[in-house]
C-alpha positions in Angstrom: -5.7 -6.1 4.3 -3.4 -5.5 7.4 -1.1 -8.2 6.2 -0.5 -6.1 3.1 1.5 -3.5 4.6 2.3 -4.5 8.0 5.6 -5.5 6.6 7.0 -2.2 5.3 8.4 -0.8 8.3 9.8 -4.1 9.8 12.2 -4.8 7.0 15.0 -3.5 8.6 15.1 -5.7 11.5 13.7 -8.8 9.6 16.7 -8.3 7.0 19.2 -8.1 9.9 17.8 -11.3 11.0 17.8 -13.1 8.1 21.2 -11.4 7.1 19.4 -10.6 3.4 19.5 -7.3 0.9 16.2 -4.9 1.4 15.9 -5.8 -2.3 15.3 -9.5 -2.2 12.9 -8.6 1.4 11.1 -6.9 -1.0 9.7 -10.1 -2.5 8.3 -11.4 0.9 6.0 -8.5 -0.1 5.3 -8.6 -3.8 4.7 -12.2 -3.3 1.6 -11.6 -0.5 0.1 -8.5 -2.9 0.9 -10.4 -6.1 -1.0 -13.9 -5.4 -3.8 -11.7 -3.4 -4.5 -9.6 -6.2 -4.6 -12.3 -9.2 -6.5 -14.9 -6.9 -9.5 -13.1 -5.4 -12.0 -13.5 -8.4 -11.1 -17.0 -9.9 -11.0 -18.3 -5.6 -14.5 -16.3 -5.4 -15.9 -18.1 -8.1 -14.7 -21.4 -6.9 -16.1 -20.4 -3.3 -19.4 -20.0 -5.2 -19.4 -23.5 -6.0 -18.2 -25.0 -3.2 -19.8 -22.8 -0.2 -19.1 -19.5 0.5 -19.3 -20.4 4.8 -17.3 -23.1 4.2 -14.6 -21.0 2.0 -14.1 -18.7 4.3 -13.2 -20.2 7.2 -11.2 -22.8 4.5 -9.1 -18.7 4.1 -8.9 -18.3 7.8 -7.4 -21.6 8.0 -4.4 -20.7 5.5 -4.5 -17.2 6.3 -3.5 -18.2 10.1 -1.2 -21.2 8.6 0.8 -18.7 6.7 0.7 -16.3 9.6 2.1 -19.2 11.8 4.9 -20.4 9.3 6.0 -16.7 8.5 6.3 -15.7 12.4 8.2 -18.7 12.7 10.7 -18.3 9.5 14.7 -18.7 9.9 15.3 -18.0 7.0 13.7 -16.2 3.6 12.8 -19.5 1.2 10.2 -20.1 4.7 9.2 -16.8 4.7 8.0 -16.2 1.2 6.2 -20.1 1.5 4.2 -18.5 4.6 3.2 -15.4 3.3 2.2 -16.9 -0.4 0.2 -19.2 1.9 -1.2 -16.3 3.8 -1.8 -14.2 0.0 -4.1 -16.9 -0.9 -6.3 -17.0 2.8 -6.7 -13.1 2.1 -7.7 -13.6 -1.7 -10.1 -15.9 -0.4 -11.3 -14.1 3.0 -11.4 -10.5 1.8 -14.4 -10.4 -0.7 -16.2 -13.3 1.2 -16.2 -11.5 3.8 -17.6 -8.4 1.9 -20.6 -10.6 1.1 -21.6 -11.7 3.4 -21.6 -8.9 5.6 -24.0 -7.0 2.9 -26.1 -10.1 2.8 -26.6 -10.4 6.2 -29.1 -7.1 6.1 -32.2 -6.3 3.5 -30.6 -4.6 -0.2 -33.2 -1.5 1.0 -31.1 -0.9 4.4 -27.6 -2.5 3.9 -25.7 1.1 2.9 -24.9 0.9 7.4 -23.2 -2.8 7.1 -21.1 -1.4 3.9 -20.5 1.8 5.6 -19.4 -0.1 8.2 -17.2 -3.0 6.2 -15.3 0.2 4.0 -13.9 1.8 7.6 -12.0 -1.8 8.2 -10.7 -1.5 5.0 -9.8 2.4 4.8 -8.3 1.3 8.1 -6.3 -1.4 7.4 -4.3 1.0 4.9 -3.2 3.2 7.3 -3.3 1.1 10.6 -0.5 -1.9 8.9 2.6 0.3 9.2 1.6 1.8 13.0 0.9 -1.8 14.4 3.9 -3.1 12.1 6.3 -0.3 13.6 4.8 -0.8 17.4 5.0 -4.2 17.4 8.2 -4.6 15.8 9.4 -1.7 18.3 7.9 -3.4 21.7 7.8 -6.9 21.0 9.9 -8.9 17.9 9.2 -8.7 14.0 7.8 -12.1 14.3 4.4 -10.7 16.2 3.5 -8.9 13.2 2.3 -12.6 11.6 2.4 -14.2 15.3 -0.5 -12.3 16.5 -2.8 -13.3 13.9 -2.8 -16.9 15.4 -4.7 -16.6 18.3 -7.4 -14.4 16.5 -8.0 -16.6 13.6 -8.5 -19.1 16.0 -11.1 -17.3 17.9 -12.4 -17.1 14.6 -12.7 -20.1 13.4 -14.0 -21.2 16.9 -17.2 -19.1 16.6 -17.7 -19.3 12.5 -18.0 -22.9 13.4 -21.0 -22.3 15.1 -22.4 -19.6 13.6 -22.0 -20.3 9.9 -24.2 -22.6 8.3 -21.3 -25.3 6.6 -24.7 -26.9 4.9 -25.3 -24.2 2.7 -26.9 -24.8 -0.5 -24.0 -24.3 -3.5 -23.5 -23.9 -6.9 -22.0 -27.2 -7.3 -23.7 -27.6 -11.0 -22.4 -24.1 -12.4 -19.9 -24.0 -14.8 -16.6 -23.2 -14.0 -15.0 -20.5 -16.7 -11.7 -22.6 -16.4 -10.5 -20.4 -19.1 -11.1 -16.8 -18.0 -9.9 -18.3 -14.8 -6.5 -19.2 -16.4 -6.2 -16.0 -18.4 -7.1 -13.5 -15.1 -4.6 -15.3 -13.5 -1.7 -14.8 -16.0 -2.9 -11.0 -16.5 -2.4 -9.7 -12.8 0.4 -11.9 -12.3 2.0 -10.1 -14.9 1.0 -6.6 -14.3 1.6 -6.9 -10.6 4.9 -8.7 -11.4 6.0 -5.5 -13.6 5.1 -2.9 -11.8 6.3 -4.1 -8.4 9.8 -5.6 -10.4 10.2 -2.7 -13.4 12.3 -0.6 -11.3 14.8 -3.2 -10.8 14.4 -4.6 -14.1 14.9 -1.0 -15.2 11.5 -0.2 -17.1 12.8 -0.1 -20.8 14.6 -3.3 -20.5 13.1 -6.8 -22.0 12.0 -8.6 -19.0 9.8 -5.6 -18.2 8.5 -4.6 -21.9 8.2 -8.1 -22.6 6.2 -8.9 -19.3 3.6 -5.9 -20.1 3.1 -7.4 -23.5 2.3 -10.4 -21.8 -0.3 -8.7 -19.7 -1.8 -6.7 -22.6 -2.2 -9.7 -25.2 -3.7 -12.2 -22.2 -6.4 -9.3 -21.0 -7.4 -8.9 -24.4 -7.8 -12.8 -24.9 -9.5 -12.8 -21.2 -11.9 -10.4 -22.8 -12.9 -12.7 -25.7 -13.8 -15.4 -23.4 -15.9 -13.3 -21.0 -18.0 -12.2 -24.3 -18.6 -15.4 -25.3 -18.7 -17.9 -22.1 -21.9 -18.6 -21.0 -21.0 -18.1 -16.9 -18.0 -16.0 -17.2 -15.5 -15.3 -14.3 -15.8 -12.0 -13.9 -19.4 -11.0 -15.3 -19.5 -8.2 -18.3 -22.4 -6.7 -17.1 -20.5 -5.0 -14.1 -19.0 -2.4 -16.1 -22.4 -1.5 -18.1 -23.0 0.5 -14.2 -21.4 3.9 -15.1 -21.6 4.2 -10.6 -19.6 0.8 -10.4 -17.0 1.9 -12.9 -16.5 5.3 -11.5 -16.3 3.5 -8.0 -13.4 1.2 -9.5 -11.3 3.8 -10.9 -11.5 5.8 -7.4 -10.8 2.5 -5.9 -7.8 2.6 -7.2 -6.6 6.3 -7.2 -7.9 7.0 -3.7 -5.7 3.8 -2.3 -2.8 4.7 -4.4 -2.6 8.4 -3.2 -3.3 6.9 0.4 -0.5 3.9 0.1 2.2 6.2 -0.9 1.8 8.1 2.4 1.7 5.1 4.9 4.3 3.1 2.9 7.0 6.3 1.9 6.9 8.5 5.2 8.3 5.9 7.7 10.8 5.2 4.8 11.7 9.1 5.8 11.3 9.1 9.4 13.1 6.3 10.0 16.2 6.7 7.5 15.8 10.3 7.3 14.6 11.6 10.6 16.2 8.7 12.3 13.5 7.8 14.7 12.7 4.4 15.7 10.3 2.1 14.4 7.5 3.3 17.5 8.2 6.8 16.6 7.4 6.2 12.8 4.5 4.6 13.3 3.4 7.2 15.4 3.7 9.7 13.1 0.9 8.0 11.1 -1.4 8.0 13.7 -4.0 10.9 12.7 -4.2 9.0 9.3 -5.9 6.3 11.0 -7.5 8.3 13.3 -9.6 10.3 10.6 -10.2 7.4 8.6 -12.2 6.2 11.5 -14.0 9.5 12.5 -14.8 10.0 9.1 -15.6 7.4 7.2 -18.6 6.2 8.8 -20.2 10.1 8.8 -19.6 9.9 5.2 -20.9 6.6 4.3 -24.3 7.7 6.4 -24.1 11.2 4.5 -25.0 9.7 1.1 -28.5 9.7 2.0 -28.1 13.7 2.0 -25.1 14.6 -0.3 -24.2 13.0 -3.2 -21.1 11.3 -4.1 -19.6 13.4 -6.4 -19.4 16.2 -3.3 -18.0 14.4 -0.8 -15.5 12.0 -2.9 -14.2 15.6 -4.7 -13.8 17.4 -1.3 -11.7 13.9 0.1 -9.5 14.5 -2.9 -8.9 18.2 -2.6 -8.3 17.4 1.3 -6.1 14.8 0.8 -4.3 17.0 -1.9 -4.3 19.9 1.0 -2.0 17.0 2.6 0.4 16.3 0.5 0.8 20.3 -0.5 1.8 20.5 3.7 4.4 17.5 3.1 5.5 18.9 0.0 6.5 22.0 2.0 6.9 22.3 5.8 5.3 18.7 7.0 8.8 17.0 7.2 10.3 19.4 9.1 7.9 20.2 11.7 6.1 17.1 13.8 3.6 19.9 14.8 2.7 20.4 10.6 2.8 16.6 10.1 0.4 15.8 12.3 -2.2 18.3 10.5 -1.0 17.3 7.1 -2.2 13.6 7.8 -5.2 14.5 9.8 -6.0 15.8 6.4 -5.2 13.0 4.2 -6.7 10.6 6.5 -9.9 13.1 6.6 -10.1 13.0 2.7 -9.3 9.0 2.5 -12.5 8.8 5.1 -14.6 10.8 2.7 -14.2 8.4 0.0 -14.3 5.4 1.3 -16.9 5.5 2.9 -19.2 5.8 -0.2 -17.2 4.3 -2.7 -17.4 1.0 -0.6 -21.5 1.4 -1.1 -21.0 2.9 -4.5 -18.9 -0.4 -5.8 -21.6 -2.8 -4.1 -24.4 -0.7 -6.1 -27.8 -2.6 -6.0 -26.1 -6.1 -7.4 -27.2 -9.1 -5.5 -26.1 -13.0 -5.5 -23.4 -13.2 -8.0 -22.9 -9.9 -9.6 -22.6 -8.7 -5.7 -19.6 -11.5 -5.1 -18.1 -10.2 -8.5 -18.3 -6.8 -7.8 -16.0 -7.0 -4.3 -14.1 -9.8 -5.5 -13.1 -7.1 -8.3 -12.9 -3.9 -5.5 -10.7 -5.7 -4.0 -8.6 -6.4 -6.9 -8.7 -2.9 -7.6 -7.8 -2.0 -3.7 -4.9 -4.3 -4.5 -4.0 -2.1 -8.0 -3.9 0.8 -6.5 -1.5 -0.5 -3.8 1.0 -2.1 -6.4 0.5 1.4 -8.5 1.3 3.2 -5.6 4.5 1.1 -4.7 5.6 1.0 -8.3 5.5 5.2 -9.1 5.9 6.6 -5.5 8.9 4.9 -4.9 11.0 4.3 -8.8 10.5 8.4 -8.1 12.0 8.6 -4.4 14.6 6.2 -5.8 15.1 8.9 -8.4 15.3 12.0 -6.4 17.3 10.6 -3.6 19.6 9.5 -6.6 19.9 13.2 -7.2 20.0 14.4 -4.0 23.0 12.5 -3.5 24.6 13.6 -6.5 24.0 17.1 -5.3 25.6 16.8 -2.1 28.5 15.1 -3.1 29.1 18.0 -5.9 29.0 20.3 -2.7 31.0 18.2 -0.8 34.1 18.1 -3.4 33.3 21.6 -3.7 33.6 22.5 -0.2 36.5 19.9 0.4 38.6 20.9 -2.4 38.2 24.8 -0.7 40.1 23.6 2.1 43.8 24.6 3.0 44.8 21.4 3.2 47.1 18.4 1.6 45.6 16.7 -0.7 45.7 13.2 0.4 44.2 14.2 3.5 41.1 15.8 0.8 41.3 12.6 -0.6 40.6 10.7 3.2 37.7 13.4 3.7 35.9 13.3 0.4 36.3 8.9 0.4 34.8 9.2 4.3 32.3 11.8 3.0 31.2 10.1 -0.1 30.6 6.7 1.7 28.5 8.4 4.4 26.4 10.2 1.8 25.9 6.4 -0.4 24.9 4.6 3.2 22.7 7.7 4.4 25.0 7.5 7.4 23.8 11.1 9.1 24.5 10.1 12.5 27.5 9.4 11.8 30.2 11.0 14.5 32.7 13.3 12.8 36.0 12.9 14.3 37.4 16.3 16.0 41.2 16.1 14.8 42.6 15.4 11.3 45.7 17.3 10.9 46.7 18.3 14.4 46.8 21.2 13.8 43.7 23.1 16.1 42.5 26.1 13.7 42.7 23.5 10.4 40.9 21.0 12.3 38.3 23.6 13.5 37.5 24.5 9.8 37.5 21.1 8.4 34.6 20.1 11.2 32.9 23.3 10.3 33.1 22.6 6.6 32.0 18.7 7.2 29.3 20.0 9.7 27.8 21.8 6.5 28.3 18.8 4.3 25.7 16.6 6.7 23.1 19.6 6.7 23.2 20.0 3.2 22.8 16.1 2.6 20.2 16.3 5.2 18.3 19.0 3.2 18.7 17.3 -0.4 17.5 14.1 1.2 14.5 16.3 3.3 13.8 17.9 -0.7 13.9 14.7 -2.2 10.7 13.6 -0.1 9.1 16.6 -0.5 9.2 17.1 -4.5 8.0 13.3 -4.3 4.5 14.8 -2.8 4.7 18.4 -4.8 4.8 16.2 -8.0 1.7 14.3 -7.3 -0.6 17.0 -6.3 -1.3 17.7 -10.2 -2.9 14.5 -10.0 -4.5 15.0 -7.1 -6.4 17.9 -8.0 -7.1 16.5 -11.6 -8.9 13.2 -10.0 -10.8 16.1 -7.7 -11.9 18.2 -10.8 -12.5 14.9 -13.1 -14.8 13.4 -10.2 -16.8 16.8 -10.1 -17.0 17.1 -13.9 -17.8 13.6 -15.0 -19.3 11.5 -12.0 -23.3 11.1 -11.9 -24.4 12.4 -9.1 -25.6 9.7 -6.4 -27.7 10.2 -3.1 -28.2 6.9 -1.8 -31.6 6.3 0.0 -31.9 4.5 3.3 
C-alpha cells in the first residue's frame, strides 16, 4: 500500500536522473496501481488453489524483486519492469494478508485484528508521501524501493517458519478462467482511462473507446459470474447491504484522502517552494490522526454504530478541506489543523469500514470480500488521481492565463519603449509557463534609475499576483469538492443501516 504513493513526491529527482518528462514518470505509477488493482481477485483465487501461506510469501518474493530491480533502475524501460513486478507482489500480498490476519482469531472476537489490519492501511495512504519525501530528502530516490529489501527478507525469513507451506488447498476447485479474463480486461481498462483520459483529452477516441471497452466486458463479466458454478468474484457479496455500503465508502473515503497526500506536496513543493523533507512534513498530522484514531474507532463499534462515526469522519474531513480551501495554504499554523482534521475523519472511517467490509463472511467469501476492498482501495486511489488533478491541471491553466492578462496589463502601463515591453512580457511569460517564482528579477533594464525602480516594482507585483492565482488555484480545487463531501456525510446518515458490532 506504501509502494502506491511513495512515488509521488520523488518524481522530481527521479526524472532529473533519468533525464525523462513528469508525464511519461507518470507511468512508473499507473503501471504499479493499474496491475495491482486488476490482479488482486483473479491472483486470490489462484492463491486459493495453490496455498494461501505459500502465495504469500511467493508476493514477498516479487514484491522485494521489484523493489530491488526498481532501486537499482538507470534508466525508465527498468523502472516500469520493477515496479509491474512489485504491482503483482502487492496484488498478491495485500488481501492475503487481510486473511489471514482475521483467520488467525475466533469470527466472535476478530473486530481487534481488523481494527488493527485497517490502521496499516489508513496509514499507508498518508504515511507514502512523508517517507517518500524524507527519504528522497536524506538519503537518494532509490531508498524509497531499496529499503523494502532488507524487510521482505526479514520476512520471508520468519514466514518460513511460521507459516505452514503444507496447507491443505483447493487444488480440485474450478478455476473461473473466464471471469478471470474478463476482470482483468475491465480494470485494466478503467484504470487505464482514468489515470491516461487527461492526456488523452477525455472526449477523444482512445479514451471513449477505452470506457466502452470497460463497460461492454463488466457487463459480459457479469453473465459469467451468474451462471459459473465457482465464480471469481462470488455474487452473493453484494446481497450484504453492510458490505456494499462498506465498498462504496471504501472508495469515496480513500479518494477524498488521496487527493490530499498526493496534491499538497504538488503545492508545497512547486508552490511554496519547500523541499521534499519539508513537504512531507507538512503531512504529518494526517498520519498522526489516522493512527490515534482509527483503532478508538474500530473498538467504538461495539458502542456506536457506523452510520455515526463514518458521518462525523466525513463532515471532519470536509471541516479540512473547507480550512485548505481558505486560509490552510497560507498559514503552516492552519495547515497543520486542517490535516489533523482530515486525518481525524479518515481514522473514523476506517477503522470500521475495514470490519464492516469483512462482515461475518468466512473461508472464501472472506478472501473475496478483501481481495475486492482492496480493489476498491485501489479505485478510489485512481479516482482520486484522475478528478483531483485533470481539475488542478485546469485551474492552474487559468490561473496562468490570469496572470499573464495582468502582466501585459501592467507591462504595457509602463513608460517605456516597446521592444524593451516586449523583453519583459517574453521573460515574464516564460517564468509564469515554468512556475519559475524564485526566479531573481534583475535590478537594471533601461539605465535609467527611477524607470528601472518602477519596472522592479511593477514585476514585483506580477510574481505576487501569479503567486496568488497559483495559491487560488489549489484552494478552489478543495472548495469544489466539499459539496461532495458533505453529500457522502448526509447520504451515509440517511441511507446506511445502522451497525453496532458486538465483541
Amino acid at each position: 500500500m506504501l509502494d502506491t504513493t511513495v512515488m509521488n513526491i520523488a518524481l522530481p529527482q527521479i526524472s532529473q536522473s533519468f533525464s525523462t518528462s513528469l508525464d511519461n514518470l507518470s507511468w512508473a505509477i499507473n503501471i504499479y496501481t493499474i496491475l495491482f488493482a486488476s490482479l488482486t481477485i483473479p491472483l486470490t483465487r489462484i492463491a486459493e488453489k495453490w496455498g494461501m501461506n505459500k502465495s504469500i510469501l511467493f508476493g514477498f518474493l516479487l514484491l522485494g524483486s521489484g523493489s530491488c530491480l526498481s532501486g537499482m533502475a538507470n534508466a525508465l524501460p527498468m523502472l516500469l519492469i520493477g515496479r509491474a513486478i512489485q504491482s503483482i507482489g502487492a496484488a498478491l500480498v495485500f488481501p492475503l494478508s487481510m486473511t489471514l490476519g482475521i483467520e488467525q482469531v475466533k469470527q466472535d472476537s476478530r473486530t481487534g485484528m481488523i481494527a488493527l489490519l485497517g490502521v496499516t492501511q489508513g496509514l499507508a495512504a498518508a504515511l507514502g508521501p512523508i517517507i517518500g519525501g524524507v527519504i528522497t530528502q536524506l538519503f537518494s530516490w532509490r531508498w524509497i524501493f531499496l529499503i523494502n529489501v532488507p524487510i521482505i527478507i526479514l520476512i520471508l525469513f520468519t514466514g518460513r517458519f511460521v507459516l505452514n507451506l503444507h496447507e491443505a488447498t483447493g487444488q480440485n476447485k474450478h478455476f473461473d478462467i473466464a471471469g478471470s479474463i474478463t476482470s482483468i480486461i475491465f480494470l485494466v481498462s478503467l484504470t487505464l482511462v482514468l489515470t491516461q483520459g487527461r492526456i488523452w483529452g477525455w472526449t477523444s477516441v482512445a479514451s471513449v473507446g477505452t470506457m466502452i471497452v470497460a463497460l461492454l466486458v463488466f457487463v459480459v463479466f457479469i453473465i459469467i459470474e451468474k451462471r459459473t458454478m465457482q465464480p471469481m468474484i462470488p455474487l452473493e457479496l453484494f446481497t450484504n447491504r453492510q458490505f456494499n455500503g462498506a465498498a462504496i465508502v471504501i472508495v469515496l473515503s480513500n479518494l477524498f484522502l488521496v487527493a490530499i497526500t498526493v496534491i499538497l506536496p504538488t503545492y508545497y513543493t512547486t508552490v511554496a517552494h519547500f523541499d521534499a523533507l519539508h513537504a512531507a512534513l507538512m503531512l504529518l498530522p494526517i498520519t498522526i490522526f489516522i493512527f490515534i484514531m482509527s483503532p478508538i474507532a474500530g473498538f467504538s463499534l461495539k458502542k456506536i454504530g457506523a452510520k455515526q462515526l463514518i458521518t462525523l469522519g466525513f463532515l471532519l474531513m470536509a471541516l479540512g478541506y473547507l480550512g485548505f480551501g481558505y486560509n490552510g495554504l497560507e498559514n503552516q499554523l492552519y495547515a497543520y489543523l486542517d490535516g489533523a482534521l482530515i486525518g481525524a475523519g479518515y481514522g473514523l472511517i476506517t477503522g470500521p469500514i475495514t470490519i464492516l467490509a469483512a462482515s461475518d463472511f468466512t473461508g472464501e467469501l472472506l478472501s473475496a470480500s478483501q481481495s475486492v476492498a482492496g480493489v476498491m482501495r485501489q479505485v478510489g486511489t485512481v479516482l482520486a488521481v484522475s478528478i483531483f488533478v485533470t481539475s488542478l491541471y485546469s485551474n492552474i491553466d487559468n490561473a496562468q492565463k490570469q496572470s499573464n492578462q495582468y502582466m501585459e496589463q501592467s507591462i504595457g502601463a509602463l513608460p517605456v519603449p516597446n521592444q524593451i515591453k516586449s523583453v519583459l512580457i517574453d521573460k515574464s511569460r516564460q517564468a509564469l509557463k515554468d512556475n519559475n517564482q524564485t526566479q531573481q528579477i534583475p535590478k537594471k533594464h533601461t539605465g535609467d534609475k527611477k524607470i528601472d525602480v518602477r519596472i522592479n516594482m511593477t514585476l514585483i507585483k506580477i510574481k505576487k499576483e501569479a503567486e496568488a492565482n497559483m495559491m487560488k488555484a489549489f484552494k478552489n480545487l478543495y472548495k469544489s469538492a466539499l459539496p461532495f463531501l458533505i453529500l457522502s456525510a448526509f447520504c451515509t446518515l440517511l441511507f446506511w443501516k445502522n451497525q453496532k458490532i458486538s465483541e
